[in-house]
Structures are given as structure tokens and as C-alpha cells.
PDB file of N, CA, C and O in Angstrom:
ATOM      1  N   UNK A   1      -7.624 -26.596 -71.953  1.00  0.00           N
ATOM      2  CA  UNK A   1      -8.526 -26.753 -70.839  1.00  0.00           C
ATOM      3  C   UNK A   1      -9.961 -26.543 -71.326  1.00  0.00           C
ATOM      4  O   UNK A   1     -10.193 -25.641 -72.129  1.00  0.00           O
ATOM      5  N   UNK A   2     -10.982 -27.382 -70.847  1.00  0.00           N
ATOM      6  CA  UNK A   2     -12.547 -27.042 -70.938  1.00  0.00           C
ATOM      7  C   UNK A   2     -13.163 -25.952 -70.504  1.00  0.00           C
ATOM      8  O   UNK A   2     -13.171 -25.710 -69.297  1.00  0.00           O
ATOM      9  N   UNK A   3     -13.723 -25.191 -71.331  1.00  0.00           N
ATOM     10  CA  UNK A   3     -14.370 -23.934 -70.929  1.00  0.00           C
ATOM     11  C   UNK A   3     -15.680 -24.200 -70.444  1.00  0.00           C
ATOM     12  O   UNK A   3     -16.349 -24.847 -71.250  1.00  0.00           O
ATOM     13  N   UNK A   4     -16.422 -23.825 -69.086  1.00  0.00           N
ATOM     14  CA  UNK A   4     -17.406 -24.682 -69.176  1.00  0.00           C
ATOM     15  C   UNK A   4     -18.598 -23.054 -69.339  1.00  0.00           C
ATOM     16  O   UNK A   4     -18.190 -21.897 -69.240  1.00  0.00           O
ATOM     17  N   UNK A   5     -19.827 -23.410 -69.558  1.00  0.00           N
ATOM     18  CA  UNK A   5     -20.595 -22.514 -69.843  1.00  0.00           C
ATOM     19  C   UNK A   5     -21.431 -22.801 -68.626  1.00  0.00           C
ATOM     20  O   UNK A   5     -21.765 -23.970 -68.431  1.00  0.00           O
ATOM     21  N   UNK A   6     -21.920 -21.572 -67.529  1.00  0.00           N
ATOM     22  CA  UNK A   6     -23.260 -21.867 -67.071  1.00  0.00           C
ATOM     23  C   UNK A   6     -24.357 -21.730 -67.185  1.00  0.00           C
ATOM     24  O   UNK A   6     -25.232 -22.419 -66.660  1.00  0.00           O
ATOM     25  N   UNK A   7     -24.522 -20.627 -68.037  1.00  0.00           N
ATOM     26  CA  UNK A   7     -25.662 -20.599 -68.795  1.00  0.00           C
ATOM     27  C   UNK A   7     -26.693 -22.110 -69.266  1.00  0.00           C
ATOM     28  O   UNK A   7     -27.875 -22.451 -69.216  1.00  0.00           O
ATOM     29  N   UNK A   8     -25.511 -22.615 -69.674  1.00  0.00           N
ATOM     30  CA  UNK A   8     -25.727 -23.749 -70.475  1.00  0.00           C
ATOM     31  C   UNK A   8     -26.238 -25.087 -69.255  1.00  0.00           C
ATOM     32  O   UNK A   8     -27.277 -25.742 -69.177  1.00  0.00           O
ATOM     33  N   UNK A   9     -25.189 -25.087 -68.564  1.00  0.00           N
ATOM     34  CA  UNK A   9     -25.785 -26.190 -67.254  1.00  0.00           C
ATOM     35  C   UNK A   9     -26.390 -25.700 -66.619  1.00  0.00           C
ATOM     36  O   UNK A   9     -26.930 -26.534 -65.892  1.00  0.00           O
ATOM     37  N   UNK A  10     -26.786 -24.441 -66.321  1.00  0.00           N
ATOM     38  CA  UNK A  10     -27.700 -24.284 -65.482  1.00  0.00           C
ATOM     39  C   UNK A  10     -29.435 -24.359 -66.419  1.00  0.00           C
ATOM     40  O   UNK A  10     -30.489 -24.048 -65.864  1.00  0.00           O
ATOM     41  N   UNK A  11     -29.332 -24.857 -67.944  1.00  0.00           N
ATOM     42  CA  UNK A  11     -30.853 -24.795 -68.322  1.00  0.00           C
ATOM     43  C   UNK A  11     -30.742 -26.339 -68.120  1.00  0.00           C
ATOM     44  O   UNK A  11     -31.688 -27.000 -67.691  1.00  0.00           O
ATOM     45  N   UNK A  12     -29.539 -26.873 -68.453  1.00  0.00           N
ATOM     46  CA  UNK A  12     -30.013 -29.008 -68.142  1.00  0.00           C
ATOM     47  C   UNK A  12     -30.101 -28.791 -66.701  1.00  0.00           C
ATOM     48  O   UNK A  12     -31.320 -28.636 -66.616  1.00  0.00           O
ATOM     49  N   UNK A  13     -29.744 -28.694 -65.728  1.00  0.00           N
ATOM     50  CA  UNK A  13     -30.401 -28.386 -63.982  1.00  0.00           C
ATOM     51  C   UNK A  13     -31.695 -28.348 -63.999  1.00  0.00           C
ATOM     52  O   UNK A  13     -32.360 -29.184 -63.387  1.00  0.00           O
ATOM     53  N   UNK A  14     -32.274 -27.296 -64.759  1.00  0.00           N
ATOM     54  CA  UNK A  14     -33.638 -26.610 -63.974  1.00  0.00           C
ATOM     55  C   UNK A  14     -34.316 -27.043 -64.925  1.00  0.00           C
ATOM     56  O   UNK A  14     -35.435 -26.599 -64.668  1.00  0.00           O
ATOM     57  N   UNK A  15     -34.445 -27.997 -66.482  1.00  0.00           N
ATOM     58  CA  UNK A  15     -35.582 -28.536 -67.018  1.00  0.00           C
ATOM     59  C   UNK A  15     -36.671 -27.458 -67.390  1.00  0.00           C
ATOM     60  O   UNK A  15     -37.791 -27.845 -67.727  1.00  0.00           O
ATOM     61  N   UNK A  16     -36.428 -26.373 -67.348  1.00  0.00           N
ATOM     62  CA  UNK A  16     -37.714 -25.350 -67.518  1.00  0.00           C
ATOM     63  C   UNK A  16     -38.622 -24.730 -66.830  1.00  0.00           C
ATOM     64  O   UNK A  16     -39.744 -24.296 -67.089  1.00  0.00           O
ATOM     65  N   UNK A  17     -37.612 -24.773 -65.437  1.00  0.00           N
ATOM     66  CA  UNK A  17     -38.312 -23.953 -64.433  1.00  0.00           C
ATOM     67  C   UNK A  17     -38.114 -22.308 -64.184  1.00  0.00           C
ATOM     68  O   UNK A  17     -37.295 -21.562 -63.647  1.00  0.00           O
ATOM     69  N   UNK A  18     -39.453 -22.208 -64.956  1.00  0.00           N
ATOM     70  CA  UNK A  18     -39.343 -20.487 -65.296  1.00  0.00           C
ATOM     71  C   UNK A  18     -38.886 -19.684 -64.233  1.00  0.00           C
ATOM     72  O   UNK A  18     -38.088 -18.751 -64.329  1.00  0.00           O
ATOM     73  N   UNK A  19     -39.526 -20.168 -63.051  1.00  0.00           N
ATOM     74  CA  UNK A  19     -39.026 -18.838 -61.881  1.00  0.00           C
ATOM     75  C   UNK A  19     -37.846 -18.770 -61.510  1.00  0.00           C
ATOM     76  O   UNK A  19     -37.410 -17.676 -61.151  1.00  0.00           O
ATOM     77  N   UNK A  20     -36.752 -20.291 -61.497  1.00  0.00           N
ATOM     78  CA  UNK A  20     -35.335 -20.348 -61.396  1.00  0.00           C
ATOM     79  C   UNK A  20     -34.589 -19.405 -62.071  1.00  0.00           C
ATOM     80  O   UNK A  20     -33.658 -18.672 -61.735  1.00  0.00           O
ATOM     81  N   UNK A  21     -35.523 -19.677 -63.637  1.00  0.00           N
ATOM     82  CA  UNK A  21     -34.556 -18.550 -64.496  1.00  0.00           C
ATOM     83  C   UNK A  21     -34.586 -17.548 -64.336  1.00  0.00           C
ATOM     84  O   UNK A  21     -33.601 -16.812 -64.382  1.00  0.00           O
ATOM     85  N   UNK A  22     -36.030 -17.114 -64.037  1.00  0.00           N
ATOM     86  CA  UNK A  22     -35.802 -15.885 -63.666  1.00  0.00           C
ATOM     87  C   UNK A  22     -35.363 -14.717 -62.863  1.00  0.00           C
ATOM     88  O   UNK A  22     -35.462 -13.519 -63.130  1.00  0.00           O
ATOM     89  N   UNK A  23     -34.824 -15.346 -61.759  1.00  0.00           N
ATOM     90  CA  UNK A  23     -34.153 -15.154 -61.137  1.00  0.00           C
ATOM     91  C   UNK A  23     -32.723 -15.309 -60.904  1.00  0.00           C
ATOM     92  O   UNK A  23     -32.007 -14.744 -60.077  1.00  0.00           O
ATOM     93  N   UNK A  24     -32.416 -16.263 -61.870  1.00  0.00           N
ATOM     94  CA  UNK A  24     -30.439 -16.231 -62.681  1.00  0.00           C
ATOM     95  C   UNK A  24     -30.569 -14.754 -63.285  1.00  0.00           C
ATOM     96  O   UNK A  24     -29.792 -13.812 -63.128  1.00  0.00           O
ATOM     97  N   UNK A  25     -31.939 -14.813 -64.130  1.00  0.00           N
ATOM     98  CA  UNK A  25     -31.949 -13.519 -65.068  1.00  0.00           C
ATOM     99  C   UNK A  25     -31.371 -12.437 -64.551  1.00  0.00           C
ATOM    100  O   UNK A  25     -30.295 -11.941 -64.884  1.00  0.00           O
ATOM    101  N   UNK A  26     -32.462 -11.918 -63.343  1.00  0.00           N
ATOM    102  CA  UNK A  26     -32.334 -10.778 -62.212  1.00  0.00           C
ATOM    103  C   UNK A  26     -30.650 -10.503 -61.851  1.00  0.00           C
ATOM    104  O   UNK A  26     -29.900  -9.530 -61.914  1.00  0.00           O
ATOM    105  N   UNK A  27     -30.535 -11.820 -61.475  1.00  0.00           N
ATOM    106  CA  UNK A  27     -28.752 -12.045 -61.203  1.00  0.00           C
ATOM    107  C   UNK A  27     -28.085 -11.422 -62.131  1.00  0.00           C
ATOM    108  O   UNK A  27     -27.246 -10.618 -61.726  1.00  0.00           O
ATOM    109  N   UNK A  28     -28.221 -11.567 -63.387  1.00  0.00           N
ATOM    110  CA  UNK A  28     -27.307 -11.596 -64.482  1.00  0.00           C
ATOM    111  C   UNK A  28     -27.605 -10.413 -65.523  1.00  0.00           C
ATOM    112  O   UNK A  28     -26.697 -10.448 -66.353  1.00  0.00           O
ATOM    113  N   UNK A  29     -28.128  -9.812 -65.695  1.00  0.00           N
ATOM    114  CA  UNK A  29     -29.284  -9.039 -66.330  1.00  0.00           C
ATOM    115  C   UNK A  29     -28.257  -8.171 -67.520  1.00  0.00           C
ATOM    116  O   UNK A  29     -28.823  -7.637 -68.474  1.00  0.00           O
ATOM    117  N   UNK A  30     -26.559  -8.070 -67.367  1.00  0.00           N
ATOM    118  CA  UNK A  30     -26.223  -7.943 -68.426  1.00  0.00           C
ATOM    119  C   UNK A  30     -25.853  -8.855 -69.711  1.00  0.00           C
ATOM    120  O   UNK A  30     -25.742  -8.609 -70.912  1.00  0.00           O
ATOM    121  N   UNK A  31     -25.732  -9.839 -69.040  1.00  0.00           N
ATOM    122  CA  UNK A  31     -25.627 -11.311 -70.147  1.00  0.00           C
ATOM    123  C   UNK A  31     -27.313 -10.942 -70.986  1.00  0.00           C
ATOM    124  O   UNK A  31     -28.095 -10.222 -70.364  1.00  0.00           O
ATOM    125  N   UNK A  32     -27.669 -11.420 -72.185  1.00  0.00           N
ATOM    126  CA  UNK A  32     -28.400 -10.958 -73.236  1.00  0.00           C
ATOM    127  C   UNK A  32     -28.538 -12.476 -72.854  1.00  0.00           C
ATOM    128  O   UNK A  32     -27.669 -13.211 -72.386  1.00  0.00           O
ATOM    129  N   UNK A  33     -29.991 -12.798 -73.204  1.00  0.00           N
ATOM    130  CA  UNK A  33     -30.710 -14.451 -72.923  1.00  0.00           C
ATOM    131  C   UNK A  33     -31.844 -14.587 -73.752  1.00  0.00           C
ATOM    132  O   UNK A  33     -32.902 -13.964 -73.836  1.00  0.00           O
ATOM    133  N   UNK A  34     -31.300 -15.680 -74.421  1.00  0.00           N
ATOM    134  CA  UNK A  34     -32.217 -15.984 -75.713  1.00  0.00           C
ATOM    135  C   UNK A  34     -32.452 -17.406 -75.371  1.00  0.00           C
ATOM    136  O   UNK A  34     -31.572 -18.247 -75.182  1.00  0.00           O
ATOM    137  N   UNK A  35     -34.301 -17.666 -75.286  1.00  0.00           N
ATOM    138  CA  UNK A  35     -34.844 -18.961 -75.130  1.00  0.00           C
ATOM    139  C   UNK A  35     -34.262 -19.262 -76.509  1.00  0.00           C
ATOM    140  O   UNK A  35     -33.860 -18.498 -77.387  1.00  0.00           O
ATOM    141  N   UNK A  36     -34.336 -20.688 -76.446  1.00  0.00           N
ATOM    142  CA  UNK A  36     -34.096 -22.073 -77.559  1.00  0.00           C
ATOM    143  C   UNK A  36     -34.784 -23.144 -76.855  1.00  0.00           C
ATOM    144  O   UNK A  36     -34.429 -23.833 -75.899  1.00  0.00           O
ATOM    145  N   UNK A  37     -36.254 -23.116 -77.808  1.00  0.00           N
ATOM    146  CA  UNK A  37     -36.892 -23.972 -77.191  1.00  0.00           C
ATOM    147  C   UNK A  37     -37.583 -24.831 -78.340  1.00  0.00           C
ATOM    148  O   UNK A  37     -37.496 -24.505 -79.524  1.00  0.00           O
ATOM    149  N   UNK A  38     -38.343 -26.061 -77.857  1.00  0.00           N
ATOM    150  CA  UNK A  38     -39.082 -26.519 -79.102  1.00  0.00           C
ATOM    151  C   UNK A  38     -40.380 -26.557 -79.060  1.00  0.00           C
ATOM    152  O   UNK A  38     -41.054 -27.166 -79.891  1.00  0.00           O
ATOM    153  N   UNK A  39     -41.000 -25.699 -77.772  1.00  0.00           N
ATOM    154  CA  UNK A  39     -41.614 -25.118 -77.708  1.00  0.00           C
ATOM    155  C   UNK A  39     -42.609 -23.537 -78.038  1.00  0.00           C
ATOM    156  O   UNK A  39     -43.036 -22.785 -77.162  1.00  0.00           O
ATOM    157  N   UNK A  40     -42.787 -23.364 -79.591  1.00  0.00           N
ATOM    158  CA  UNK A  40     -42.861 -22.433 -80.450  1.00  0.00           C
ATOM    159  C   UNK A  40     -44.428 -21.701 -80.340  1.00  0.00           C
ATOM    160  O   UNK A  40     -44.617 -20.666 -80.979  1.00  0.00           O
ATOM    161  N   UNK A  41     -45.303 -22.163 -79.679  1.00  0.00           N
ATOM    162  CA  UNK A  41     -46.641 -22.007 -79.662  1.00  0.00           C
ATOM    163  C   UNK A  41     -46.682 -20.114 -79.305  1.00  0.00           C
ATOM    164  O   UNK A  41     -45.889 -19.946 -78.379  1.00  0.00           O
ATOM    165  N   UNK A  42     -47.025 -19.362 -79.532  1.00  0.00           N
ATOM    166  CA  UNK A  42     -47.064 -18.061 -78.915  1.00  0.00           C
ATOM    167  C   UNK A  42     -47.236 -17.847 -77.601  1.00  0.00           C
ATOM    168  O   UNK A  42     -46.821 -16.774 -77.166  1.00  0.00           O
ATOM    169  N   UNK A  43     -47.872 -18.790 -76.678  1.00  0.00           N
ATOM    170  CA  UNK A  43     -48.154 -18.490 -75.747  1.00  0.00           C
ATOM    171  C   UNK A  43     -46.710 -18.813 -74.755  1.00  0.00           C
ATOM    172  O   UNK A  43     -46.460 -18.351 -73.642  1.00  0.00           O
ATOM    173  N   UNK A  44     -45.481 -20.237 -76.002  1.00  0.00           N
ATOM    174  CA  UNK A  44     -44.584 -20.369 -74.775  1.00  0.00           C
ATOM    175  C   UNK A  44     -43.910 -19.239 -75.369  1.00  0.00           C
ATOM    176  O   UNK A  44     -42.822 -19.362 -74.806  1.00  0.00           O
ATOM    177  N   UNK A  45     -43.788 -18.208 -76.123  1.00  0.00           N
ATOM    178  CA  UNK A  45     -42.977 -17.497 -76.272  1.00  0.00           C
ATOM    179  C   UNK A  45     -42.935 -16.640 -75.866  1.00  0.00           C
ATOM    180  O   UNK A  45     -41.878 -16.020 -75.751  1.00  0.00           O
ATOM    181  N   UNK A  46     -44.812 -15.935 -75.197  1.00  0.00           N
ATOM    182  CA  UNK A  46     -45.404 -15.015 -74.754  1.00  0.00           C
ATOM    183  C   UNK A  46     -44.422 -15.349 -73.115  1.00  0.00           C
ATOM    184  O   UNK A  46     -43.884 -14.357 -72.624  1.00  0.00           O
ATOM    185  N   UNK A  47     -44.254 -16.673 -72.393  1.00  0.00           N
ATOM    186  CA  UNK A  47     -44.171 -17.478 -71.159  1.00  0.00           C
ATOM    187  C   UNK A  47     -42.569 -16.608 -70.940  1.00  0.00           C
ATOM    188  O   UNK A  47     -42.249 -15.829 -70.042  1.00  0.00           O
ATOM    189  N   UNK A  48     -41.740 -17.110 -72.165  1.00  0.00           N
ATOM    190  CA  UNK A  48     -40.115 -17.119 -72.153  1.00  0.00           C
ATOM    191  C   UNK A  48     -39.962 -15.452 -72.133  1.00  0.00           C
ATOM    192  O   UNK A  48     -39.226 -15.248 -71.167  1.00  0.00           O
ATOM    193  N   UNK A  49     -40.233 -14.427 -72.611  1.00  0.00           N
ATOM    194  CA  UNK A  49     -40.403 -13.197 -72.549  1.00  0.00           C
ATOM    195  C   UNK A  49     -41.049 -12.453 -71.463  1.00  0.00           C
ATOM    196  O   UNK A  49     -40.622 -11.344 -71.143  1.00  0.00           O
ATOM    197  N   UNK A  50     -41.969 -12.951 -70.925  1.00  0.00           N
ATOM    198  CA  UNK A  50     -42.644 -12.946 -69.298  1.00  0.00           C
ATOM    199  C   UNK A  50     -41.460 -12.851 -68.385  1.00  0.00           C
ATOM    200  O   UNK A  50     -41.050 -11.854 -67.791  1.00  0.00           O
ATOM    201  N   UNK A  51     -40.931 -14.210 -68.382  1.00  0.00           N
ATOM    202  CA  UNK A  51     -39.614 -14.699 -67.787  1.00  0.00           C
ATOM    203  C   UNK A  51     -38.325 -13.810 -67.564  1.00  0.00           C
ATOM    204  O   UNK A  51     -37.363 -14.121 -66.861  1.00  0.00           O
ATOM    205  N   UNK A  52     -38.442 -12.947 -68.106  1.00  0.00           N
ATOM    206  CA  UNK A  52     -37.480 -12.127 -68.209  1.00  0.00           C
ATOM    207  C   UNK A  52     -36.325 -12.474 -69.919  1.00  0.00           C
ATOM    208  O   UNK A  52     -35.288 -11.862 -70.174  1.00  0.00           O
ATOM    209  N   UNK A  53     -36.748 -13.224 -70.507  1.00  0.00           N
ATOM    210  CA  UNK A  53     -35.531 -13.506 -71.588  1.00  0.00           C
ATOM    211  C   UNK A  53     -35.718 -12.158 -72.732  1.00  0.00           C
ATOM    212  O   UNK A  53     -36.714 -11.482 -72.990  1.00  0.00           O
ATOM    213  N   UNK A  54     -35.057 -12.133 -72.987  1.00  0.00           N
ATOM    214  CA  UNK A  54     -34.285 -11.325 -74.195  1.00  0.00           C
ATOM    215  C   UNK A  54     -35.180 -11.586 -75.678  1.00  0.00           C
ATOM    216  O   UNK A  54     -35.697 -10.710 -76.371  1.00  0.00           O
ATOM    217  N   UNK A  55     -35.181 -12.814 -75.877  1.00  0.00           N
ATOM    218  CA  UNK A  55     -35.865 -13.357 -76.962  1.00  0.00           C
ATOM    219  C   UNK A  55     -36.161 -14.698 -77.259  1.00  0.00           C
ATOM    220  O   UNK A  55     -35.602 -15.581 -76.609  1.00  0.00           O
ATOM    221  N   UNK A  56     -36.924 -14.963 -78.107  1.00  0.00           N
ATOM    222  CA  UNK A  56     -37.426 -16.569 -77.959  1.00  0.00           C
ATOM    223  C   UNK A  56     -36.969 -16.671 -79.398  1.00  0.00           C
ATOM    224  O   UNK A  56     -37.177 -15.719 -80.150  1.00  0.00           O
ATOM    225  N   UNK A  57     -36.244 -17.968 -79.911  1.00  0.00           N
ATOM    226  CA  UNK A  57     -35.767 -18.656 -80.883  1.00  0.00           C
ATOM    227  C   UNK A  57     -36.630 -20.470 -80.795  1.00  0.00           C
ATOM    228  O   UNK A  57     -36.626 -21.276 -79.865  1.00  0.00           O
ATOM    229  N   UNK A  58     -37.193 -20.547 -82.001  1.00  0.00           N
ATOM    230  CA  UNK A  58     -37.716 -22.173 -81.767  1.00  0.00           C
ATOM    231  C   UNK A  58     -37.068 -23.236 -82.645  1.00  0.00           C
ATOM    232  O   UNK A  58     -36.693 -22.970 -83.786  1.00  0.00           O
ATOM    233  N   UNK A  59     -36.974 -24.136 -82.238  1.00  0.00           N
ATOM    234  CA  UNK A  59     -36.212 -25.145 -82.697  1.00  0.00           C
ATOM    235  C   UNK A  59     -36.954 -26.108 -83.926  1.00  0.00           C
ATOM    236  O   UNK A  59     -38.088 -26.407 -83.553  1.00  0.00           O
ATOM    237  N   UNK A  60     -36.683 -26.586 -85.067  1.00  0.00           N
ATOM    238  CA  UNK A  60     -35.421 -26.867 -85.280  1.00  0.00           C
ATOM    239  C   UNK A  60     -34.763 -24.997 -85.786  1.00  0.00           C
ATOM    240  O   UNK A  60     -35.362 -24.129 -86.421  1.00  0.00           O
ATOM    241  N   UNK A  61     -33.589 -24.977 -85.277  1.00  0.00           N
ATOM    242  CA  UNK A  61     -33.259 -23.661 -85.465  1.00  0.00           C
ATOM    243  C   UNK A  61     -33.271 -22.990 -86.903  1.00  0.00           C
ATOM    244  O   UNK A  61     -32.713 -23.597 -87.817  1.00  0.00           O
ATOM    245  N   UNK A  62     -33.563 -22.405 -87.021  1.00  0.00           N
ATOM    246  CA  UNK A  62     -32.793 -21.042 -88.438  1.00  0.00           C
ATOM    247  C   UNK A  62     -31.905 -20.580 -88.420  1.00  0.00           C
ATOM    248  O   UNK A  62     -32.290 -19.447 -88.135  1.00  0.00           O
ATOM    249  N   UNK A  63     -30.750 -20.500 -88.512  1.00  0.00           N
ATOM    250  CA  UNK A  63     -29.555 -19.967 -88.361  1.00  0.00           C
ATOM    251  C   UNK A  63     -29.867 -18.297 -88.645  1.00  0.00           C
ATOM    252  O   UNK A  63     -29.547 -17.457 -87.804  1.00  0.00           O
ATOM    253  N   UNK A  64     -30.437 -17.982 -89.757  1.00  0.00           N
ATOM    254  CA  UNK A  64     -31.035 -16.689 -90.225  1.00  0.00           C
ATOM    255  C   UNK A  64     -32.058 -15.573 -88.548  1.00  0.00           C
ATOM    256  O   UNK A  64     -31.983 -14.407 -88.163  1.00  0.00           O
ATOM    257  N   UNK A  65     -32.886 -16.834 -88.071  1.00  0.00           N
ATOM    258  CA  UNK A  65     -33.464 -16.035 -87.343  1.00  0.00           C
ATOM    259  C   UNK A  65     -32.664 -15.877 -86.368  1.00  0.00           C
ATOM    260  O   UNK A  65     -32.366 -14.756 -85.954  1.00  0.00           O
ATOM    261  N   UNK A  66     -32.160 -17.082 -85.817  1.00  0.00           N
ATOM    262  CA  UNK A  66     -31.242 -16.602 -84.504  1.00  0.00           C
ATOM    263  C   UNK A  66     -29.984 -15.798 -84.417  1.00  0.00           C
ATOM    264  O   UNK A  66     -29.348 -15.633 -83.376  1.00  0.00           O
ATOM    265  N   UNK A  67     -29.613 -15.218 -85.814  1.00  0.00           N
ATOM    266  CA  UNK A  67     -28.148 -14.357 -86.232  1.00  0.00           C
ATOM    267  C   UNK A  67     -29.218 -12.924 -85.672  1.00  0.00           C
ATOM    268  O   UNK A  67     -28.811 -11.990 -84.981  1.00  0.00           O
ATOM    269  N   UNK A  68     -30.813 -13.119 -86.262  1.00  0.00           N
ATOM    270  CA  UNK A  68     -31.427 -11.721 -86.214  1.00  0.00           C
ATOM    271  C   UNK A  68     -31.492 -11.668 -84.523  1.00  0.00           C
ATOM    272  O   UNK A  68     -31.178 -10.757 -83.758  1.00  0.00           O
ATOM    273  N   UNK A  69     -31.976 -12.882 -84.284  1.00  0.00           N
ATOM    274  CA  UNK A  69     -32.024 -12.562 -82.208  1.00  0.00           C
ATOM    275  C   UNK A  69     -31.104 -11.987 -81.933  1.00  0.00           C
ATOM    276  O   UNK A  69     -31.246 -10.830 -81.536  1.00  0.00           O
ATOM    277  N   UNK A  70     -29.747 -12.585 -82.038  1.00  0.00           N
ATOM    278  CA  UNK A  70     -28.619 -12.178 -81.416  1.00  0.00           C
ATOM    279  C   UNK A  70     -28.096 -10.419 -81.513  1.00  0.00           C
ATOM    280  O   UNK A  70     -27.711  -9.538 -80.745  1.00  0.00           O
ATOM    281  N   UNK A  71     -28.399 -10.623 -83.095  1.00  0.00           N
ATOM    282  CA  UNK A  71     -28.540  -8.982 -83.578  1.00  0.00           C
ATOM    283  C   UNK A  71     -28.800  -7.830 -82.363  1.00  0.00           C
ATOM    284  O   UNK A  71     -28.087  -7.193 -81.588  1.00  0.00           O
ATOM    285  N   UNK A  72     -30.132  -7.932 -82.635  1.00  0.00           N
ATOM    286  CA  UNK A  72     -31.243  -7.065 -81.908  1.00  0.00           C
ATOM    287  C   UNK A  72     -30.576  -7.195 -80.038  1.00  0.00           C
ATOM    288  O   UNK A  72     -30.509  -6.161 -79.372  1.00  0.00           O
ATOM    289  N   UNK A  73     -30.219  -8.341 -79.526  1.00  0.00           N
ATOM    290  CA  UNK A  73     -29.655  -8.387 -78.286  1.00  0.00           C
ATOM    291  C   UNK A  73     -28.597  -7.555 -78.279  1.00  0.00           C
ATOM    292  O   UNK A  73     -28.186  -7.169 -77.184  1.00  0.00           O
ATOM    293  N   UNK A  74     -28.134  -7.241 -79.141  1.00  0.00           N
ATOM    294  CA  UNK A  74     -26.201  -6.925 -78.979  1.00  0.00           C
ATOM    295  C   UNK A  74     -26.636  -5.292 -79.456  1.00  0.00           C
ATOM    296  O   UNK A  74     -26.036  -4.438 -78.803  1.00  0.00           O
ATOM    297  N   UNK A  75     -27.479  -4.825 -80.375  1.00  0.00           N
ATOM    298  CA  UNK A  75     -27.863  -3.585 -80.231  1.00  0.00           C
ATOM    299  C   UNK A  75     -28.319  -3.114 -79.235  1.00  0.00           C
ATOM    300  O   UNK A  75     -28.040  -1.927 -79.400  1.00  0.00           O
ATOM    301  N   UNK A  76     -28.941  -3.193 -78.093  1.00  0.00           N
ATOM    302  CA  UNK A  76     -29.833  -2.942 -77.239  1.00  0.00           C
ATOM    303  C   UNK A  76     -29.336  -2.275 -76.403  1.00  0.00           C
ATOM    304  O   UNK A  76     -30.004  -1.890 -75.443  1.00  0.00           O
TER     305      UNK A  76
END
């Protein structure tokens, strides 16, 4: 059977509407939430952390940095 993720459909839904998320966030606040964006500029990372996320990862990915995101989430 298909496992489906909502995390996952709910970021193709909302296209990057920060206040939606942030308010799944509020909802959800033990799930650990790491932007993946290709949007890397400091200020969207400063935006995604505003937002309530966990951490910002930029695309094309690092496998290295995002093992360290996940890290630091799962310690916390």
C-alpha cells in the first residue's frame, strides 16, 4: 500500500505560503521541519526560521548539510 506523506502535499498545496505553514507548524510542533528551498539568500532563510521551521536546507542539496540539519533537529 502507498504511504502518503502530508507534510509533503501539504508544501505542493500552499506554493510557499508562509502563514499556512505556519500555522500546520503551531498544529504540529512535535514533527521537526526543515525548509528545502532554492531559495538560499539569507534573508529567505532569515523568512523560513521566522516561520516557525526548524531549519533551512538550500537546494541543489548536500547530503552532508542536510544529515547535519536533521542531526541538530533530532537532538533538540
Amino acid at each position: 500500500m502507498h504511504k502518503t506523506y502530508p507534510e509533503i502535499e501539504l508544501e505542493d498545496k500552499i506554493q510557499g505560503n508562509l502563514l499556512t505553514i505556519t500555522k500546520y507548524i503551531e498544529k504540529s510542533r512535535e514533527i521537526p521541519i526543515i525548509a528545502i528551498t532554492a531559495n538560499a539568500f539569507a534573508e529567505d532563510v532569515q523568512a523560513a526560521l521566522n516561520a516557525g521551521m526548524d531549519d533551512h536546507v538550500a537546494k541543489p542539496i548536500d547530503m552532508d548539510i542536510l544529515i547535519f540539519a536533521v542531526e541538530k533537529c533530532v537532538k533538540r
